[in-house]
N, C-alpha and C positions, 0 to 999 in steps of 0.2 A: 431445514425444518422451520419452519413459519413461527411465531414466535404464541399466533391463536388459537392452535389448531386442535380440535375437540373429537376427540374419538368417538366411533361409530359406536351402533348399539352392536353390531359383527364383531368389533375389535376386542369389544370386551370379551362378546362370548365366544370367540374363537381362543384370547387368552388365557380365561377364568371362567367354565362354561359353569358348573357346580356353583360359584358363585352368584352369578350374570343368573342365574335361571332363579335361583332362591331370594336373591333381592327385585327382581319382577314379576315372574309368574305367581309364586306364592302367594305376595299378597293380593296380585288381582283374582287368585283362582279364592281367596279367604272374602274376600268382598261380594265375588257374585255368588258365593255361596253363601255368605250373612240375607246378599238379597233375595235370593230364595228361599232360604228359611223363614224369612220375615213373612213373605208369601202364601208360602203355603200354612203355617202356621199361624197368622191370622195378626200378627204382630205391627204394630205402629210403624210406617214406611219412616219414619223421619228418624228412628235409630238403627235402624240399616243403612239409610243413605248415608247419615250423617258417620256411620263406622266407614262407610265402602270409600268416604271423600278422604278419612283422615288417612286411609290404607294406600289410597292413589299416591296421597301425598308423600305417606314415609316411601313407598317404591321411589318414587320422584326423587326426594333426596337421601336416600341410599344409594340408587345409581349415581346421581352425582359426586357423592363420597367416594365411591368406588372406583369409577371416572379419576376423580382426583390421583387416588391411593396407587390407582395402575400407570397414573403419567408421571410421580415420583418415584415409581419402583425403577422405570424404564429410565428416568433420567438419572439414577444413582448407577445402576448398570452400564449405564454409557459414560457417564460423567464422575465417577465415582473415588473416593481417596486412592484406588489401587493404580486410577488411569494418570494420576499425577506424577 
């Protein structure tokens, strides 16, 4: 095992699909629905977009976190006080 190696967005969600799905899809499906309510309701584009950016983001680094939290779980598993 390589010492870089960065899990897929598949790995995740074939691990933690419930998760995998609620830290991405949620908030993009919450963002392009801010933008269409902005839309059709007649609202300032620039608090919509500016919500849909900060939402991209938190997906951004919650899958990262996530990412993280599954490549520690996996190395405790494997490497773990029981394995000593």
């Amino acid at each position: 095992m390589s010492g870089r190696h960065s899990l897929s967005f598949v790995e995740l969600f074939r691990a933690t699909p419930a998760k995998s799905a609620l830290l991405t899809l949620a908030p993009l499906a919450l963002a392009l629905g801010q933008l269409w309510n902005s839309y059709v309701n007649g609202v300032s584009p620039v608090v919509s977009i500016t919500f849909a950016v900060v939402m991209v983001g938190f997906s951004v680094v919650a899958m990262g976190h996530h990412a993280a939290e599954h490549r520690i779980h996996r190395l405790e598993a494997e490497y773990g006080p029981e394995r000593v």
